[in-house]
N, C-alpha and C positions, 0 to 999 in steps of 0.2 A: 170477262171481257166481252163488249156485243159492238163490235167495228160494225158499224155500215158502209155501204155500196155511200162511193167519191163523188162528188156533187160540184162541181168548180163552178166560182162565180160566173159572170162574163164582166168580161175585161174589155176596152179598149185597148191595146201595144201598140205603142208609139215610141217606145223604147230603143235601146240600141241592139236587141233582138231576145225570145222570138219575136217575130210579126206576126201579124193577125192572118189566120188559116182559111182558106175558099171553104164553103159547105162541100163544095164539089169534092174537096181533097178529104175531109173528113168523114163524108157519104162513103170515097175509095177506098180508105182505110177500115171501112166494117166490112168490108167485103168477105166473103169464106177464102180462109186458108186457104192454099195450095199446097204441094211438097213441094223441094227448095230444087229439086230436079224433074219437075212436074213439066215435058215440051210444053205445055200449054205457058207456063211461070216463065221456061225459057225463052220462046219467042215475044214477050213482053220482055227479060231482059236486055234482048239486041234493040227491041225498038227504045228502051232506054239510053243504050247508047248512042242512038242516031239521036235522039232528042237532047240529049247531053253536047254531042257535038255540033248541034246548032245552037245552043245557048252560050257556049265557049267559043264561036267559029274557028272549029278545029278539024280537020280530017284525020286528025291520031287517032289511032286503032285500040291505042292505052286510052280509052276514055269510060269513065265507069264512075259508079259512087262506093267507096269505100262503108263496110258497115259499120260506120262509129261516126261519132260527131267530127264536125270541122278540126277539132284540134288533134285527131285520128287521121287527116287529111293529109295537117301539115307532117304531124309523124312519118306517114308513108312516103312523103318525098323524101325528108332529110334521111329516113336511114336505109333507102334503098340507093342514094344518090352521094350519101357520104361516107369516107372510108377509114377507118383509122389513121391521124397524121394529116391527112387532108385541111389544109385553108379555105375558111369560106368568110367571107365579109360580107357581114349584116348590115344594111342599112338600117339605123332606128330615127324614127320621129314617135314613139308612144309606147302602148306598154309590148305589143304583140310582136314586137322581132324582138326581145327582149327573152320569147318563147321559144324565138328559133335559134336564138344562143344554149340555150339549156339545152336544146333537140342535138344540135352540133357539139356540144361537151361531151352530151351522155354517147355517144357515136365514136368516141376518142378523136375528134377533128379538132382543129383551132378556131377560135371564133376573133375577127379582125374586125368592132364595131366602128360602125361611119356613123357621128352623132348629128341629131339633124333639131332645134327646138320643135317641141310638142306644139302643133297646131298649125305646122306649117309641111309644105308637101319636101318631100326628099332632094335635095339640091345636087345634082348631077354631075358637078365640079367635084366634090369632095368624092364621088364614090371612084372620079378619075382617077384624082392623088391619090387615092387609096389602093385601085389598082396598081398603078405607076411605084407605090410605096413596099407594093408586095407583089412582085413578077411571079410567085407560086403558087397564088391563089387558086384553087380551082372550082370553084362556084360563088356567085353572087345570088344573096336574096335578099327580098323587102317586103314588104307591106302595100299593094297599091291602092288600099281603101282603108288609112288605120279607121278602124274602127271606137278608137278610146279617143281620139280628138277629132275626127269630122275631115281629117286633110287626105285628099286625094294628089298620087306623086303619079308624073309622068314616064310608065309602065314602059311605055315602046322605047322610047331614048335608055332608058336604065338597063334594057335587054340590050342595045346599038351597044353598049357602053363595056359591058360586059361581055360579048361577045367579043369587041375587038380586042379585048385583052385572053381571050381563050378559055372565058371561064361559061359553063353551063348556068341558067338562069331559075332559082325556084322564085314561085310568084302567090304572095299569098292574095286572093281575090274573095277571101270569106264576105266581106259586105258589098263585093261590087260584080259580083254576076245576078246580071236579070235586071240590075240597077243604073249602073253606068259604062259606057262606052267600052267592050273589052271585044280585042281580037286579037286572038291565041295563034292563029299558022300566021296571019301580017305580021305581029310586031314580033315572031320568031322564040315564045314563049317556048322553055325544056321542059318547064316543070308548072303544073299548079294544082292547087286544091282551094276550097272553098265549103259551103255549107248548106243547107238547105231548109234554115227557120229564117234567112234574112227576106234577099229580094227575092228569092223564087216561092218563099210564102207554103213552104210544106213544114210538117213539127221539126223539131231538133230531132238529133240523132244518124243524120246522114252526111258523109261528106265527099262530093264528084272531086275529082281525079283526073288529070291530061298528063299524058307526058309524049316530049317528041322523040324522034327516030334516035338524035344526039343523046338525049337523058335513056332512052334504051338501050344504047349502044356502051354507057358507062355501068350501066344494070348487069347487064350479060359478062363485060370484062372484068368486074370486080374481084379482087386477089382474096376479098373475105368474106365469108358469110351473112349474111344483113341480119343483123342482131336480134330482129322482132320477127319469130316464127309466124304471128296474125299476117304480120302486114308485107311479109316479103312479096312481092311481086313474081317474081318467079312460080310461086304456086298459087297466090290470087286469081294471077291467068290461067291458070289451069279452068279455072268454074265459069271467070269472066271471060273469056279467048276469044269466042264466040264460033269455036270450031264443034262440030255437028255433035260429037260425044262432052258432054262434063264432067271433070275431074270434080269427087267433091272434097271441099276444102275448109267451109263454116256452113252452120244455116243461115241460106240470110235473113231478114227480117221481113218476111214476105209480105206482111200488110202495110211496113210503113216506104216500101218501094212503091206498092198501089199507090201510096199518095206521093211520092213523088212523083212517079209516072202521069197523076194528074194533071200536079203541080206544074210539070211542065210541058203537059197539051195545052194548058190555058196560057203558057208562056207562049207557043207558037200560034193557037189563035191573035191574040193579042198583037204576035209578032215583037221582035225584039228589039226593032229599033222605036216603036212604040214604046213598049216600056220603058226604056230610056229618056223618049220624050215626055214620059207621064208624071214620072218620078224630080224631072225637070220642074215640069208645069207644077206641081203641089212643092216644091221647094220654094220657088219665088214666090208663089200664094202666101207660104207661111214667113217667107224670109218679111215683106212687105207688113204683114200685121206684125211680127215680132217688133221690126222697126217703129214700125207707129206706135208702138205702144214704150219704142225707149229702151227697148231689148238691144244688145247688140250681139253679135258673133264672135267666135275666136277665132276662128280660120278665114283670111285672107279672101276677097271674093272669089277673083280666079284658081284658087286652090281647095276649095269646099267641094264635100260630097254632098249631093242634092239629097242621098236617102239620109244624110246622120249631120243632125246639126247640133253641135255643140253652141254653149250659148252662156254667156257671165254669168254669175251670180250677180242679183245687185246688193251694194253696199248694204250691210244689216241685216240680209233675207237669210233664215235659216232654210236651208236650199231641200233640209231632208225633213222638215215638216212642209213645205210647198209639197212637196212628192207627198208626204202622207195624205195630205189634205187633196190632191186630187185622186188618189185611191179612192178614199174612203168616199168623197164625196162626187165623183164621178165617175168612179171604174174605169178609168185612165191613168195609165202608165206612165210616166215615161223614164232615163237613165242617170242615173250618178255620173260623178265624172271617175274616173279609175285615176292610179297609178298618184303624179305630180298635179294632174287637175283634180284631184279628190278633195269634194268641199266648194270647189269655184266654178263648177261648171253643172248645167242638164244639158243629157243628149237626146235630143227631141227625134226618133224613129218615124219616118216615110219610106216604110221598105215593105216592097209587095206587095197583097192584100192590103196594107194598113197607109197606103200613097193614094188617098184621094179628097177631093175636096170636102164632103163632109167632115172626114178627120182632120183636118187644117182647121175648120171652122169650131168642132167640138174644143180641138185643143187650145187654140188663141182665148174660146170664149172662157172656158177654163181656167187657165193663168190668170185671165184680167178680174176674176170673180177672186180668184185666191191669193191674189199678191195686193190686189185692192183693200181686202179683208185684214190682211197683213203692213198695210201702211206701206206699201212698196214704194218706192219713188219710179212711177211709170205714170202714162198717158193713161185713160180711163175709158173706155168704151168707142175704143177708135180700132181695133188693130183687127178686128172680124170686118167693117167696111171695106179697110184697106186690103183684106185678101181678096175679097169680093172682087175688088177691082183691079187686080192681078188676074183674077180668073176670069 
């Protein structure tokens, strides 16, 4: 056997995640180890959490990145916040509360799913009745950015909603912090998690964490022990606390915090409602050429995520040689459809790093070269003008 030293293409990611990485975050990432209770390591960890809780606008004290990926995120809510016997109603529109059914099974809870069609944002009446249907409920969660269809649901009402019925709030935001409009102490979020290959533009393998006073206060009361020795919070904070001494707990991944800690000084240069507005601005660029070229959408205008556009297939197109074909021939990315849109849809990524107007233009010109090729039924050589003139 003579393995050589790993060599990876470069890629375009325009996909539904990861995104494309700052040098600056990959520079941070070579950096020399530290030990994982190194003061030096630690006082970068608190200023983590202050940068975390500007990105979340949160003042919770629970704000950290869990060391596992986003789906390590959501785990840490549910089984810290669900209890044996406990009711929680899922809202689903795609596949990802689909995940936090299985989360809340595996936890001995009940899971009461609110069904909502794929493509469309979460409808706020049904998760009513739902409440109204089960007065024992005691937590509501959703999805505020699915990520498998492009639909953004309204976050703050869905927390109003469930509050007034007495239930605590988990909030999955894996594709919409650093991306889209989110505030965590206004709209009175308990609970959330998220990731850090989407919009905030650092590798996979991280996932931030908030929780409020309320979802701490059901932490500390618990009748049982939280099932996941990793992720209990109760000794997480021991390491995370940010009190003078550290309990130690895991090692953490100390070079891939350097790049998140990048990751998100460029998010505060930037500023966040900037990024917001940026992620905007390359959405309508590419929504525009996509149009002129005959493309349509799935998701509803006022219900669409600017980072993740899902998008039809057209009539006849084999959707997973158009992907190969721009692989191969442009080191461009982008996403399959998952789950019921598997087959009928691409999810075209403007998340982070990879949300700017050259990448709008790479990838319009792209498709119309590769769907062209393929006898697509589309416009021809119009839909890069038409971004132009969006931007």
């Amino acid at each position: 056997m003579n393995i050589k030293s790993f060599h990876p293409p470069q890629r375009v990611l325009m996909g539904p995640g990861p995104s494309d990485v700052s040098p600056r975050v990959l520079e941070a990432m070579s950096r020399p180890t530290l030990g994982h209770l190194d003061p030096v390591f630690v006082n970068m960890m608190d200023e983590m959490k202050s940068l975390l809780k500007y990105a979340f606008r949160t003042e919770n004290e629970l704000t950290m990145p869990v060391s596992a990926p986003g789906s390590a995120g959501m785990e840490t809510c549910f089984v810290n916040l669900v209890e044996p016997g406990d009711k929680v109603v899922i809202c689903q529109n795609g596949v990802f509360a689909g995940r936090m059914k299985e989360n809340v099974e595996r936890c001995g809870g009940t899971a009461v799913m609110v069904q909502d069609e794929w493509g469309r944002a979460i409808d706020p009446q049904k998760l009513e009745d739902a409440l109204k249907a089960n007065p024992d409920a005691k937590i509501v969660a959703f999805v505020h950015a699915e990520t498998s269809t492009g639909a953004q649901s309204d976050a703050k009402t869905l927390v109003e909603i469930a509050h007034r019925h007495g239930c605590l709030a988990i909030v999955d935001a894996v594709t919409s912090l650093g991306g889209s409009k989110l505030l965590v102490d206004e709209w009175k979020i308990d609970a959330i998690y998220s990731g850090t290959q989407k919009c905030i533009s650092c590798t996979p393998g991280l996932s931030p964490v908030s929780f409020g006073n309320n979802a701490l206060e059901k932490i500390k009361n618990r009748k049982t022990r939280v099932q996941s020795w990793f992720l209990d919070l109760n000794l997480v904070m021991g390491y995370w606390g940010g009190a003078t001494k550290r309990a130690y707990h895991h090692t953490a991944p100390i070079n891939a915090l350097y790049g998140l800690h990048e990751s998100l000084v460029i998010l505060q240069e930037e500023g966040l409602e900037n990024s917001w507005a940026r992620h905007q601005k390359n959405h309508l660029a590419l929504r525009a050429g996509l149009e002129a070229m005959g493309l349509s959408f799935v998701v509803p205008e006022g219900e669409r995520l600017p980072q993740l556009n899902s998008i039809s297939v057209p009539e006849g197109v084999d959707e997973g040689l158009v992907r190969s074909m721009l692989l191969s021939d442009y080191g461009l990315e982008i996403g399959a459809g998952l789950g019921a849109m598997a087959g009928k849809v691409w999810r075209i990524g403007l998340m982070g790093h990879s949300s700017n107007p050259k990448n709008v233009r790479l990838c319009l010109a792209a498709l119309d070269d590769v769907l062209g090729r393929l006898n697509a039924p589309i416009q021809r050589g119009v839909a890069v003008a038409a971004a132009n003139a969006s931007l």
